[in-house]
N, C-alpha and C positions, 0 to 999 in steps of 0.2 A: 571418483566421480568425474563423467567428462566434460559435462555444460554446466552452466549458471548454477555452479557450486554456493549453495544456500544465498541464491538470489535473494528469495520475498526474507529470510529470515535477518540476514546482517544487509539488508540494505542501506535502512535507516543508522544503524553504528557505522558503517563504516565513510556517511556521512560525517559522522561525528568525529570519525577519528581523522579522517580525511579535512577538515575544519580547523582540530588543533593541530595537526603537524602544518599548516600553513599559518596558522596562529604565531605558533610557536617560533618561526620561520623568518616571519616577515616578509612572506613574499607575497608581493601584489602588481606584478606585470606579465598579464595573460594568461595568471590563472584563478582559481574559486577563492574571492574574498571577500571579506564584510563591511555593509555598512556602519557610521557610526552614529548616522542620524536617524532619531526615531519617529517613523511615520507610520501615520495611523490613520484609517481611513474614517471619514467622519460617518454620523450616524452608525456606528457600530457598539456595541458593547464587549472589551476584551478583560478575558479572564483566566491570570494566568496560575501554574499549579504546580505543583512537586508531592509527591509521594509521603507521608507520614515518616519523620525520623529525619527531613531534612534531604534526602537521597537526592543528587544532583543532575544525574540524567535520568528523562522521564519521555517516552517515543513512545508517545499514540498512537495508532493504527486503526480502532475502530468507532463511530457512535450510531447508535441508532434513533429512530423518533423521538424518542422522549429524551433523548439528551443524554442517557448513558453511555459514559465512555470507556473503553481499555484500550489496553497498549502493555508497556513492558516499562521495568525502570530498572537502573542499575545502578549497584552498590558501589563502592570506591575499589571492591576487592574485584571488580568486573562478571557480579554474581547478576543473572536475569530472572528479573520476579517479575509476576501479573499482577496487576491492577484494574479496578475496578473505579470508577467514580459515579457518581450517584447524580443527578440533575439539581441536588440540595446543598453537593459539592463535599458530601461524605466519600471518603476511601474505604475499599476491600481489599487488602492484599492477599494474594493467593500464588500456589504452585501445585500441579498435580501430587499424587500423594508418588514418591521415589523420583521426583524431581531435581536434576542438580541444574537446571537453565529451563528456562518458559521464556517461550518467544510464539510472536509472527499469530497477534489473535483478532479474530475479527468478532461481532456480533450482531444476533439478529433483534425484532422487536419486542421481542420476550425476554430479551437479555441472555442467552443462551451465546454462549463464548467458543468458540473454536481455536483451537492453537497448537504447537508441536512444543514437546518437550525432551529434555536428555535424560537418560538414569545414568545410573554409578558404571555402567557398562559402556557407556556413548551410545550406545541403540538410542536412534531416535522415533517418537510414536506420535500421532494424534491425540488431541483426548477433548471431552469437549467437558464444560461446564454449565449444569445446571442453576436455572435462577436460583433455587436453595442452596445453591455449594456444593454438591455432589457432583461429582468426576466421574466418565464414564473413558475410559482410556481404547483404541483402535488405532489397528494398521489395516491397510488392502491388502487383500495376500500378494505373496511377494515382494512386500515393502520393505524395505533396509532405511527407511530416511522417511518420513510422510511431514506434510506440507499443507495443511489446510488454508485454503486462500479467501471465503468466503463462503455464508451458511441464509440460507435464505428462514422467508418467516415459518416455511413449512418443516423447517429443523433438517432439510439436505445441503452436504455438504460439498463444496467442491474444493478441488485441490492437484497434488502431483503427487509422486512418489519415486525414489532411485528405487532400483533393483538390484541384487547381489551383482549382475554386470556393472551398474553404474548410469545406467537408461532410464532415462526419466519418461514417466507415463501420470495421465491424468486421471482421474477415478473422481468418482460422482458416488456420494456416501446418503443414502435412503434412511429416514426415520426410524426406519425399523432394523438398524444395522447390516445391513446388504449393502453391495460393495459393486458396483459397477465402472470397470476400468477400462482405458478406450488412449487409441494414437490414432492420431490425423494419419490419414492414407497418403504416403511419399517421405513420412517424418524419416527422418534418420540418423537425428540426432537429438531427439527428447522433444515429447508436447505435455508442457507448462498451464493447465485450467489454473485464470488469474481472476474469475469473480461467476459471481450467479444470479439470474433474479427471480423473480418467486413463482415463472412460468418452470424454473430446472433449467433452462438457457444458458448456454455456458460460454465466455468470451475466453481465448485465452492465445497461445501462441507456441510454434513448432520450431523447429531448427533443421535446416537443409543440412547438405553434407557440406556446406561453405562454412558452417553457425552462421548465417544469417538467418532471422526472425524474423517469422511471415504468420498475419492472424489467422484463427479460426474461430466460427461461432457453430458452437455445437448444439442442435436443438433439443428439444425433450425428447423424441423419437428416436435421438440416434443421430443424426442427419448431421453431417459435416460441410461445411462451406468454409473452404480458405481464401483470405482476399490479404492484398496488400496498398498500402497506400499507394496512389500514382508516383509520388517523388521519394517514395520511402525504399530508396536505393539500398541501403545498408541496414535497413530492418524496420520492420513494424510490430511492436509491442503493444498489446492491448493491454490493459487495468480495472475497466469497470465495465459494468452491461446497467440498463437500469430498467425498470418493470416493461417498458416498452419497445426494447428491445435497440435499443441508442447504444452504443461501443463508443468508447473512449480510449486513450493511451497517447504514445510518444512514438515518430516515426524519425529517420535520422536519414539526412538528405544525401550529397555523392562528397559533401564533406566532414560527414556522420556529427554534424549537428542537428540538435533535439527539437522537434515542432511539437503542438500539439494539433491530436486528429480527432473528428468524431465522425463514426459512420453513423448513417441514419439508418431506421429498421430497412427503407428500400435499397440501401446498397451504397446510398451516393455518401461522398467525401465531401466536408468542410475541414480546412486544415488552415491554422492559427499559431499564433507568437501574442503574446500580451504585449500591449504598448511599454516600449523604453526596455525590450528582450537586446538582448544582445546579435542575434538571435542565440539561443538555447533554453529550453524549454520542456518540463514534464508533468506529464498530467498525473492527477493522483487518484480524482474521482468522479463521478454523475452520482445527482439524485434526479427522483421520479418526476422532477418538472423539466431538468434536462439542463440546471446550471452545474457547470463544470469548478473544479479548482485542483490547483498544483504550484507549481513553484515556477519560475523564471533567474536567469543570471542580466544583470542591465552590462550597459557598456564600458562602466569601470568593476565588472566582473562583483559585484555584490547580488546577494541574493534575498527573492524577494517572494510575497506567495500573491495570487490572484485568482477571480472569482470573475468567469465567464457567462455571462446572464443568455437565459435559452435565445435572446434577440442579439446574442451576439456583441453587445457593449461586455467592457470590463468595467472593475474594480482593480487598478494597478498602481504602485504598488500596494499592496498589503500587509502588514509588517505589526509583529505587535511591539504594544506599549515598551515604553525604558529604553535603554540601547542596546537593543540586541547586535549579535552578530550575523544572522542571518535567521529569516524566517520561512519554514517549510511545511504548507498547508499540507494536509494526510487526506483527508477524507472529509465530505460534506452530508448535511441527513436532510430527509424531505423539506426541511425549516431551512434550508440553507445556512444551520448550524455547522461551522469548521471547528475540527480540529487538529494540529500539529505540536510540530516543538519548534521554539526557539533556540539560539545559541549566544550565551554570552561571550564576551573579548577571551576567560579562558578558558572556552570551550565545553562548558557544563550548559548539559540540554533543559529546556525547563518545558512541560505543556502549557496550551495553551486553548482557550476556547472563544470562539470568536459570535458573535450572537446579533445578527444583520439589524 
């Protein structure tokens, strides 16, 4: 594979892992490390979580309206299982059926799960999840790798997929198992669909023959528009769309440090650092009112998560309860429910849920 070899799926780990070998380390001049003071923003309710059996890393990635959350969590033997948690704060653990790893899941309002998983072969497939538990397993044709990145309320799915080359393409997955797959016009070296909203709107992002990362919003007709931030020299990565048609992500200036950007549905740029950024900075997600959140590095390089309100004030920092090592907001739901994981001193992820 030639580009952002399983980007959306070991992102989050290899935060983690990236976390303990500096843990482990001791290093902390000018690079990624943690605070030891536990700040909490007031009027909030945090609540935090681990998997049934004790299991130490636990990396959320999705919640919908009602509070349901999934994500992944991993064993001590480095095995990746799905999880479910319930708004009552019951757990389902699950894995496709011939699963030896489940990663990278999102979910819609209905609780319906999208995710990739590995068999005994390394083939990797899509498969999605039923609110009953029932598993419905696909690839795009031509898939060698699929990547579902987000599934809207109408049960479409978007995502990527490698091909026998190693070319990455985006494909838009229909309710009715029809497969519509599609490249930005000039790509040529892989387009990445990195979220959806419930118009089929697809935010995601392409790669020149430089690899540099320029967006695109694909609309429900087909319709391509690629745009790049003004100072997003060294690339612009989209992450969320939300019902209105609002883009979000991380652009990286001419000294490939991280902003955060939102386009508005007409075109135009606001671009953003949370107060006390280092500067560096990545967004993680919009909900339907238009508040943002993701994570920030301050100036003694600790990291911190915040919540960008639709008028532009923050929440900085954001941090949950105890002493973490570092807090990494994932994704926000129309309630401006977050959630991510924390890291303790020895680098074991815990979830967490943050409740405004």
């Amino acid at each position: 594979m030639k580009t952002k070899i399983l980007r959306n799926i070991f992102i989050t780990v290899g935060v983690l892992f990236a976390s303990t070998q500096l843990l482990a380390s001791g290093m902390n001049d000018g690079v990624l490390s943690f605070s030891k003071t536990p700040l909490v923003s007031p009027q909030a309710t945090f609540i935090t979580f681990d998997a049934p059996g004790g299991q130490r890393d636990m990396l959320p990635s999705g919640i919908n309206p009602s509070g349901t959350i999934t994500g992944t969590y991993v064993t001590g033997s480095l095995v990746f299982h799905g999880f479910l948690r319930a708004p009552d704060g019951t757990f389902t653990t699950f894995d496709p059926p011939g699963s030896t790893l489940t990663e990278n899941l999102c979910i819609n309002a209905a609780g319906t799960i999208a995710g990739t998983y590995f068999d005994a072969s390394g083939a990797v497939h899509g498969f999605l999840r039923a609110p009953d538990g029932t598993f419905t397993t696909f690839d795009p044709p031509g898939s060698t790798f699929t990547v579902p990145t987000g599934i809207n309320a109408a049960g479409t799915i978007a995502g990527f997929y490698y091909d026998a080359s190693g070319a990455a393409h985006g494909f838009l997955g229909a309710s009715d198992g029809t497969f519509t797959t599609f490249d930005v016009p000039g790509d040529v070296n892989g387009t990445y669909a990195e979220g959806i909203n419930p118009a089929g709107t697809i935010a995601g992002e392409y790669a020149d023959a430089s690899f540099v990362f320029h967006g695109f919003l694909r609309a429900s007709d087909g319709t391509i528009t690629t745009f790049d931030v003004p100072d997003g020299v060294n690339g612009t990565q989209p992450i969320g769309i939300n019902p209105a048609g609002a883009i979000v992500g991380t652009y990286f200036d001419t000294n490939f440090v991280g902003h955060g950007f939102l386009r508005a549905p007409d075109g135009t740029f606001t671009t953003f650092d949370p107060p006390g950024s280092n500067p560096n900075a990545s967004v993680g997600g919009i909900n339907p009112g238009g508040a943002i959140t993701g994570w920030y590095v301050d100036v003694n390089s600790f990291v911190h998560s915040f919540v960008r309100a639709p008028n532009g004030t923050f929440i900085a920092p954001l941090d949950a309860p105890g002493f973490p090592s570092g807090t990494f907001a994932a994704v926000i739901n129309p309630a401006g429910v977050i959630t991510g994981e924390y890291f303790e001193f020895s680098g074991a992820a815990h979830g967490f849920l943050r409740i405004p």
